[in-house]
C-alpha positions in Angstrom: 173.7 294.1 310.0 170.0 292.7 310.1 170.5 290.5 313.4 167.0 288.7 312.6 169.1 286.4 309.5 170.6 284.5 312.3 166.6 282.9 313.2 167.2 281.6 309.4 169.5 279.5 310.6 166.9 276.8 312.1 169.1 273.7 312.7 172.1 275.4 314.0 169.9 277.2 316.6 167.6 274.1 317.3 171.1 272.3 318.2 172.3 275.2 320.0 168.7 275.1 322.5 169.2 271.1 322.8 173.0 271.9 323.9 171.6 274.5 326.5 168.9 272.2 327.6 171.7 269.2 328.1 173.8 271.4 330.4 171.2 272.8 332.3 169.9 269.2 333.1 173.7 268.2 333.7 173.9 270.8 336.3 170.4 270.3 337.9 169.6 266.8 337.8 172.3 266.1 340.8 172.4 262.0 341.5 169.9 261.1 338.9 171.7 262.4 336.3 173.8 259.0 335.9 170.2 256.6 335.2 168.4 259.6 333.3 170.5 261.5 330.9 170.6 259.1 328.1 166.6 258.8 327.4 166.5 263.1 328.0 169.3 263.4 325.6 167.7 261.2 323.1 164.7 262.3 323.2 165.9 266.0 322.7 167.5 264.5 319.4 164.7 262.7 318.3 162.4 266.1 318.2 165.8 267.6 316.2 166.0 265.9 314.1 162.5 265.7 313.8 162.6 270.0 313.0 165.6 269.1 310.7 163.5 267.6 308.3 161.0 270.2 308.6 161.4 270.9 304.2 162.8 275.0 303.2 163.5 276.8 300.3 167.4 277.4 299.6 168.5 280.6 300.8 171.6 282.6 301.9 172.3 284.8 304.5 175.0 287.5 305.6 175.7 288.1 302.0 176.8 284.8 301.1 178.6 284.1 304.5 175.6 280.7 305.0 174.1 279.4 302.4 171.3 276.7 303.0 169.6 273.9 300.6 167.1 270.8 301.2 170.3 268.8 300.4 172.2 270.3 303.5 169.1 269.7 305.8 169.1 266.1 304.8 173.0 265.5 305.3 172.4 267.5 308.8 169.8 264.4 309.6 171.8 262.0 308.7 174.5 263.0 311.1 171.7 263.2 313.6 171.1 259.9 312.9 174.7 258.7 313.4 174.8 261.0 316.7 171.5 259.1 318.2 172.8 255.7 317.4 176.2 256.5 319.6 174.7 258.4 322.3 172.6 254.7 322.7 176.0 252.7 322.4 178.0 255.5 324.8 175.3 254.5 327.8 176.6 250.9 328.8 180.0 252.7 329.2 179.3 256.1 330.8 176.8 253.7 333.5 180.0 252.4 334.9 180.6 252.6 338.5 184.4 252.9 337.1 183.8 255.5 334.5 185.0 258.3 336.3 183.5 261.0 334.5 180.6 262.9 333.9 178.4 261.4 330.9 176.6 265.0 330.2 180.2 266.8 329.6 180.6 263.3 326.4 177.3 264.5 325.5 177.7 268.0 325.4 181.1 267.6 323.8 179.6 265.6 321.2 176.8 268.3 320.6 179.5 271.0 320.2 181.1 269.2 317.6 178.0 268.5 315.5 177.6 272.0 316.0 181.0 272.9 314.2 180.0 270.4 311.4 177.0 272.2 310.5 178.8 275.4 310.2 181.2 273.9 307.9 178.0 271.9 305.8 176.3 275.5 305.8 179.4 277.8 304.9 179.9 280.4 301.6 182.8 281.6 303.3 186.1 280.3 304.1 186.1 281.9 307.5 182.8 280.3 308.3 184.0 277.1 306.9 187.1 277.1 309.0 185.3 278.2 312.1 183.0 275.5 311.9 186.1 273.5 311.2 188.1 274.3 314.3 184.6 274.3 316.4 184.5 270.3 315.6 187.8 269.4 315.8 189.1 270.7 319.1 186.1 269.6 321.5 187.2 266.3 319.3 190.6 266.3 320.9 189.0 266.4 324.7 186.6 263.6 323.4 189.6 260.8 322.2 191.2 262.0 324.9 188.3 261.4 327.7 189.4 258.5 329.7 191.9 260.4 331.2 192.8 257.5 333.4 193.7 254.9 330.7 197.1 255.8 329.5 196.8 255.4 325.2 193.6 257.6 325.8 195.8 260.7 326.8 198.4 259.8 323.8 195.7 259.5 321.5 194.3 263.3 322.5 197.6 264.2 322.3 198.5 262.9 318.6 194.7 264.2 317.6 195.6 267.6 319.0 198.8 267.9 317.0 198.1 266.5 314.2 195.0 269.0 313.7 197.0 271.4 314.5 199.7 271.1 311.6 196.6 270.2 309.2 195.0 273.2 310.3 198.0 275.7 309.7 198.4 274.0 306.4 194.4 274.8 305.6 194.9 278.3 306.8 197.8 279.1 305.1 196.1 277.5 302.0 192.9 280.1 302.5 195.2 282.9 302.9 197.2 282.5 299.4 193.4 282.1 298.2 192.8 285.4 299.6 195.5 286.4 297.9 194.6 285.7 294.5 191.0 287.0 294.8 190.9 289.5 297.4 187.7 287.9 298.8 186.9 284.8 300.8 183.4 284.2 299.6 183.6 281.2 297.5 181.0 282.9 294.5 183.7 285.5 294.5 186.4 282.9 294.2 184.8 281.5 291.7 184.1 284.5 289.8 187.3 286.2 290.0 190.4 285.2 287.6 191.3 282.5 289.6 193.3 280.2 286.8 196.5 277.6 287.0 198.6 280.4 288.1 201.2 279.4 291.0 199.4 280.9 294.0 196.1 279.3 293.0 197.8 276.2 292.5 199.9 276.3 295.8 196.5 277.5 297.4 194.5 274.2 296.4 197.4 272.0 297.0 197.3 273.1 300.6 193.8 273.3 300.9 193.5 269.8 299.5 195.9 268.3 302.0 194.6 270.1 305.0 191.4 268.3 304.2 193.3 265.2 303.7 194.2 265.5 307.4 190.2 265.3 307.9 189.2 262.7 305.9 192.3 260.4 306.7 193.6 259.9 303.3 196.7 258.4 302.4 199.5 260.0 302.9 197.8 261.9 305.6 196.7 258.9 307.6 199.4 258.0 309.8 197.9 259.7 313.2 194.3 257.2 312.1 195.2 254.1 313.5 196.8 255.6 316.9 194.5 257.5 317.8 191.4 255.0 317.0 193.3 252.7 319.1 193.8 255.0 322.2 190.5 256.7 322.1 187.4 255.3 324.1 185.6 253.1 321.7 182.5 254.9 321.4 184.3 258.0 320.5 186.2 256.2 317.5 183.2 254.7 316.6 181.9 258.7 316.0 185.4 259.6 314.6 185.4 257.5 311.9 181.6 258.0 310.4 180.0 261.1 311.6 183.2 264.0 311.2 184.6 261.8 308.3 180.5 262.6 306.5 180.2 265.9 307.6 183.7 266.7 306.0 183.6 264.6 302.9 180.2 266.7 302.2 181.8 269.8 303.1 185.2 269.0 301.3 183.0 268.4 297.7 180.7 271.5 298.3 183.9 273.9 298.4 185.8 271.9 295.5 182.4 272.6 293.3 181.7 276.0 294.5 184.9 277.6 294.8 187.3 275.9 292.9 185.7 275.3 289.1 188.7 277.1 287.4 190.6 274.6 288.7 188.5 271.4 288.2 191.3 269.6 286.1 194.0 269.9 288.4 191.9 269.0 291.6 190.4 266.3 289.9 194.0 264.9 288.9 194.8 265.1 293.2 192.0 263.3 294.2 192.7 260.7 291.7 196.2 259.9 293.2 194.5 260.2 296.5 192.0 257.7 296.3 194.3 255.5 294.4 196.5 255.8 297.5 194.2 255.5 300.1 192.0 252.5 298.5 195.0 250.1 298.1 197.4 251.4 300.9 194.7 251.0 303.6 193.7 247.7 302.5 197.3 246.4 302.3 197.7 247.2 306.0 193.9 246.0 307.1 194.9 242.5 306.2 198.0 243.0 309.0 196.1 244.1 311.6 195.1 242.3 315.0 193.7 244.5 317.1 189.8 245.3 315.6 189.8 249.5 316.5 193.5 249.6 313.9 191.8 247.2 312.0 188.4 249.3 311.6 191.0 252.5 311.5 192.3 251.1 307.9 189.1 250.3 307.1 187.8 254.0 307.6 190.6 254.9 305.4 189.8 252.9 302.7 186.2 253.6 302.8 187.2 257.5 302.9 188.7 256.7 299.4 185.4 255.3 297.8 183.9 258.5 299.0 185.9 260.6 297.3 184.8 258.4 294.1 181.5 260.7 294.8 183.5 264.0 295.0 185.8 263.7 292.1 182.5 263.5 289.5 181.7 266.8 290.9 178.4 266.6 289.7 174.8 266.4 291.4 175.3 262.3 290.6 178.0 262.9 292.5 176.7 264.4 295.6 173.9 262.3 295.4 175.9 258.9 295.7 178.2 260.9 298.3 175.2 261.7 300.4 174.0 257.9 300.0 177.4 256.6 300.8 177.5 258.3 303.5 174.4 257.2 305.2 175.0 253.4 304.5 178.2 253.7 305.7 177.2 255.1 309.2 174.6 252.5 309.9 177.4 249.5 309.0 180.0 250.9 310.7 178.3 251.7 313.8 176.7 248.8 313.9 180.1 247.0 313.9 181.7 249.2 316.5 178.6 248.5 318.4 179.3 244.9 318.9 182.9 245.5 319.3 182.1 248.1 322.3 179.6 246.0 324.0 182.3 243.2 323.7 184.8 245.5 325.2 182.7 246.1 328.3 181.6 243.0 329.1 185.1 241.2 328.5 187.8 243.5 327.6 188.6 242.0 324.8 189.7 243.9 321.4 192.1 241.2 319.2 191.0 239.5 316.7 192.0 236.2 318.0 189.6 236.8 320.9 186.9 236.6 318.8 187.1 232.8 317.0 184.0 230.9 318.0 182.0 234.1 319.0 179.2 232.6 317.0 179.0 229.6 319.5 178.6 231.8 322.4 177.0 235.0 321.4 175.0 233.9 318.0 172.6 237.1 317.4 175.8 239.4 318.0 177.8 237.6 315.2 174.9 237.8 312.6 174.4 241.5 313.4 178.4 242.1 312.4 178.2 239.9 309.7 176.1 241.5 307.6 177.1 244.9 308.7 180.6 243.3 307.5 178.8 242.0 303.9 177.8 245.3 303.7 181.1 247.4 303.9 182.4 244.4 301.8 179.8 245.7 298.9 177.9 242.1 298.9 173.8 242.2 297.5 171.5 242.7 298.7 172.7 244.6 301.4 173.1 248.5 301.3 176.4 248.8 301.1 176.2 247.1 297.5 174.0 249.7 296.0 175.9 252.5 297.6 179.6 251.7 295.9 177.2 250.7 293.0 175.8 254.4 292.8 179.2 255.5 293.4 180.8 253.8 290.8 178.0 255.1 288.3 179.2 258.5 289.3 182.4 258.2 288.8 182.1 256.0 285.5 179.8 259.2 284.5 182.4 261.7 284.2 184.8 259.2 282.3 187.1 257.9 285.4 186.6 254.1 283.9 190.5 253.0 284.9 189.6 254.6 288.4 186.5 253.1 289.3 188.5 249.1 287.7 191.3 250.3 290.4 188.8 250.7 293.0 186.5 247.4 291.9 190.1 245.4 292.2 190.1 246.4 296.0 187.1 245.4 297.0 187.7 242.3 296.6 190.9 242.8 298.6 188.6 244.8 301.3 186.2 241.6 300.9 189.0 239.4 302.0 189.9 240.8 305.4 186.3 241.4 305.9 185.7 237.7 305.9 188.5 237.0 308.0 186.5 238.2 310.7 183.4 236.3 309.5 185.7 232.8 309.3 187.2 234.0 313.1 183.5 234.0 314.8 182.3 231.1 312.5 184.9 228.4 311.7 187.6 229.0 314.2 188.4 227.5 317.3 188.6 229.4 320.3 189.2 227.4 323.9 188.4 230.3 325.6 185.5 232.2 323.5 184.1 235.4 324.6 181.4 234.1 327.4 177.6 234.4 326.4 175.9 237.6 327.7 172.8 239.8 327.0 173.0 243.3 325.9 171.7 246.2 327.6 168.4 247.8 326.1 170.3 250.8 324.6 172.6 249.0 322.7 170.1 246.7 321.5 168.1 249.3 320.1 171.1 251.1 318.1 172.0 247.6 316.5 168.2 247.6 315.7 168.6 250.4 314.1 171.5 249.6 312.0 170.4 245.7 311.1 167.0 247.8 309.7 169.1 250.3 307.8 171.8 247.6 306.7 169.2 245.8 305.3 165.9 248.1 304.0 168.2 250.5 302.5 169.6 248.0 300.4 165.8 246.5 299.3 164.7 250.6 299.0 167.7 250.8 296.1 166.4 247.5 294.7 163.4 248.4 294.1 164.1 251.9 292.6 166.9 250.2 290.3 164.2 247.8 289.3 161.2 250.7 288.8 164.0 252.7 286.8 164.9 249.9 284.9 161.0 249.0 284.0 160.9 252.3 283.4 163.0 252.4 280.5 162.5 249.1 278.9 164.8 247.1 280.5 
């Protein structure tokens, strides 16, 4: 084997130098480590991210075994991106004299995860793809469970840990039946070889399928969601429910195309009832909810369904409008769970009762999680509008018209609970709001981040609609 293929591998080996440089620093920087590991951890991303997007040819490597396109180098920033904005929203908590652990071992954790999702992005093999798999999700199990010392932290690790194993057994045993049929784990070789409706294809996809609905939270996989975004430290849900969820939607379509084509009708039929599922279940039990990390858990479910809308096309629309999603989605979400952390740790306050009359008290925080709330809720001219727009167009593309009315029907049920919050801060009464306080510097500058995103992504797709639409007479 040509050892030299692995410096092909440019992201994975840039993220593997900024893990190495984070531990070394961890180790080195003794007392100082505390005040100085944010801005050197940032900073290492920045100039990653930075190579990232540093444009290459497609190519593939070790026969097949890690493929590589502009498209995957793109989705790999975008992730960056999400990473950045929590390591910023992570500081105020890991400064705490009562944080009792180290913040470069959440750091590194978080690094080895990304790590595992770019394996899984980069994969032409199902070994590779489950490695990569397996390298995310256990260091994921460490991170819900970090705050040793809090009691629904440990229970959360625990239920993450179990529940990814069982999903994982059912993904493996899944990939072994595919083995069976083909004789080869290379997805072109899947795809070339007879690899038809027969039972063990079938029963392979089936299991495949539902080991990545363990992933992506769909319904009925979902049930271990709400616990565990509950019980894990807020900054770590707030990375659970965007970053992995991207990484493995992208993933998830990429294998579905690739290896599966033979089997387009019946996988297409799955993701239908899955989405259905997932879209209307999770919404049903938003509106319950009181405490804001369940209440964002449902939320994540139901968003997971739309982005399956972009999967189930299975066409470079599709991907497109996946890819897109995705990126909207991070900067909304995370700008939400950024407000709700900072809230956290200056009050300790997580029910949505706690938060009538926030807008009386804490004003620019409320407009910041309002419009990160108009755009999950799909309202113009904010991003989130274009991005179900685009992902709607995708789906309506490949003839799934009842699917994408289904889907239009529950946003506006997603639009009520969303403005339950926005009627809590505004209109409600609250004889003991949430005091007024400042935000620290770091947080500031990932809601910066986000409001810029929420917003100029959102006038970027207006303008393109309106050149393309010029463009064509329109």
């Amino acid at each position: 084997m040509d050892y030299s293929q692995f410096l092909n591998m440019k992201e994975e080996l840039s993220l593997m130098v900024v893990i190495a440089i984070v531990l070394l620093y961890d180790i080195i920087a003794g007392d100082k480590r505390k005040q100085t590991m944010t801005p050197v951890v940032i900073a290492l991303m920045v100039f990653h991210t930075a190579f990232t997007l540093v444009p290459s040819q497609a190519y593939s490597i070790f026969g097949g075994m890690y493929t590589h396109t502009p498209m995957m180098s793109i989705v790999k920033a975008i992730l960056n991106l999400g990473v950045i904005i929590v390591f910023l929203q992570a500081d105020i908590w890991l400064r705490r004299e009562d944080t009792k652990i180290r913040a470069g071992e959440f750091y590194e954790l978080i690094l080895c995860t990304l790590l595992g999702m770019y394996m899984m992005i980069g994969a032409g093999h199902f070994l590779m793809f489950y490695i990569g798999l397996e390298t995310a999700s256990i260091p994921m199990a460490a991170l819900v469970a970090f705050d040793k010392y809090r009691h629904h932290s440990a229970e959360a690790g625990a239920k993450y840990i179990l529940t990814a194993m069982f999903s994982s057994a059912l993904l493996i045993f899944g990939l072994s039946l595919v083995y069976g049929s083909c004789g080869s784990l290379y997805f072109d070789d899947v795809t070339y070889t007879v690899f038809s409706g027969g039972p063990m294809a079938i029963c392979a996809l089936v299991l495949f399928i539902s080991g990545m609905g363990f992933k992506l939270s769909l319904v009925p996989f979902h049930l271990w969601t709400a616990d565990v975004y509950q019980g894990a430290p807020t900054n770590v849900t707030s990375y659970l429910s965007v970053i992995s969820k991207g990484a493995a939607a992208f993933a998830f379509m990429t294998i579905l195309v690739k290896a599966f084509p033979e089997l387009v009708d019946q996988w297409q039929t799955a993701l239908y009832i899955l989405i259905v599922l997932s879209i209307t279940i999770a919404n049903l039990f938003a509106i319950r909810q009181q405490d804001l990390k369940r209440f964002m858990a449902f939320s994540s479910i139901s968003q997971a369904g739309y982005i399956m809308l972009g999967v189930i096309g299975g066409n470079a629309l599709g991907m497109t409008s996946l890819v897109y999603y995705v990126l909207v989605y991070i900067v909304a979400n995370l700008a939400i769970f950024g407000v709700i952390n900072i809230v956290e740790q200056r009050s300790g306050k997580l029910e949505f009762s706690d938060y009538n009359g926030f807008y009386q008290t804490n004003p620019k925080l409320t407009f910041i999680i309002t419009l990160a709330l108009f755009s999950l809720g799909g309202i113009p001219p904010f991003a989130g509008f274009f991005s179900k727009f685009f992902i709607f167009a995708s789906a309506v593309e490949q003839g799934y018209v009842w699917l994408v009315f289904i889907a239009l029907l529950n946003t506006i049920i997603a639009l009520y609970y969303y403005l339950r919050l926005v009627k809590a801060m505004y209109i409600l009464p609250n004889e003991t709001p949430i005091a007024t306080f400042r935000s620290d510097a770091c947080t500031r500058v990932s809601l910066a981040i986000c409001l810029i995103g929420i917003i100029g992504f959102g006038l970027v797709s207006a303008i393109y609609d309106c050149i393309n639409a010029y463009s064509y007479g329109l």
